[in-house]
C-alpha positions, 0 to 999 in steps of 0.5 A, a space after each residue: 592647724 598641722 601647718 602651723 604648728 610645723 611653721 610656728 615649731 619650726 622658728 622656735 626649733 631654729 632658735 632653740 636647737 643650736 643652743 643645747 648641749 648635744 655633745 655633753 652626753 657623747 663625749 663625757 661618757 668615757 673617761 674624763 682629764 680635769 686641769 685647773 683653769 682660771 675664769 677669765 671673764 663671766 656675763 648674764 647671757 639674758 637667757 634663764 632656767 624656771 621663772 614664771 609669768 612676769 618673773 625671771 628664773 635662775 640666771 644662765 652664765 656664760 663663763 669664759 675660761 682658758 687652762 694649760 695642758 699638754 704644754 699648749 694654752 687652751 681657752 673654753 667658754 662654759 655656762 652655768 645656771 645661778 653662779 657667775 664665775 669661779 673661784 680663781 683658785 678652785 676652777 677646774 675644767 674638764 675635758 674627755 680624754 685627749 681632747 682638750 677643745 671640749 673642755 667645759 668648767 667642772 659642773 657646767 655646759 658647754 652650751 646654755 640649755 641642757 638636752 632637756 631643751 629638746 622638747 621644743 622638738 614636739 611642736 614642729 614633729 606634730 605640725 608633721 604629723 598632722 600635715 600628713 594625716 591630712 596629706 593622706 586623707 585627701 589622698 584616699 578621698 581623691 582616690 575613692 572619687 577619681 579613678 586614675 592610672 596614677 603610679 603608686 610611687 607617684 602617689 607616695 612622693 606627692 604624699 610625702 615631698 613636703 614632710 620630708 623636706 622639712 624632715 630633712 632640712 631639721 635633720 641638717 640644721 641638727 647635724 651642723 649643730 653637731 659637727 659645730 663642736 
């Protein structure tokens, strides 16, 4: 059972993951430059917020943007639940301080799901936890039938090489969702 849901958690994670909003939270904390900006084109990203069995929720909407500041052209694309584009007039973009490739369109993301999207996260964590369980009852009923001279660090990579291989692959595929942006 712990094996499928660490497998099924995982493709799920694989698709999910690289389309949150990690960087929102880090970099808009400090202080924020806005610029006007002009959309330049808007499309239905065929993803949606809410919905139900059989109905669509709140489209999500992939706006492309681009602005002027410090006399350099910039382009951005930001998402948005329920509004397809802007005013021309009235886009603002905005961006943290000094860094104007994180721009994103005032009230929007810079990727289609907020951090919220994160819980797909549970499924595949307790996949883990149960293949562990598992890893170490077998281990103790092992133990308590044969007596071995087995190392004791022998024993704790044996337990845990698996978990900790699909730890460490969902570690890097985070990171390079990180340093994506």
């Amino acid at each position: 059972m712990g094996w499928t849901f660490l497998v099924f958690g995982a493709s799920l994670s694989f698709l999910f993951v690289p389309q949150v909003d990690l960087t929102s939270w880090y970099w808009y904390q400090g202080p924020i430059q806005t610029t006007r900006a002009r959309v330049d084109a808007c499309w239905d990203t065929g993803e949606s917020v809410g919905g139900g069995a059989g109905t669509r929720g709140r489209p999500i909407y992939a706006n492309e943007f681009s602005f002027v500041t410090y006399d350099l052209n910039y382009r951005g694309l930001s998402y948005s639940v329920g509004r397809c584009g802007a005013d021309a007039r009235a886009a603002r973009a905005e961006f943290p301080r000094g860094r104007p490739d994180l721009a994103r369109l005032l009230g929007c993301r810079r990727k289609p799901f907020g951090l919220w999207a994160l819980l797909v996260l549970v499924l595949p964590l307790a996949g883990a936890a149960l293949v562990v369980r598992a890893f170490a009852s077998g281990a103790g009923r092992l133990k308590r039938e044969e007596p071995r001279e087995e190392p004791p660090a022998a024993q704790a990579v044996a337990l845990l090489a698996l978990p900790l291989l699909a730890l460490f692959v969902s570690a890097c595929l985070f990171l390079r969702t990180m340093l994506r942006y």
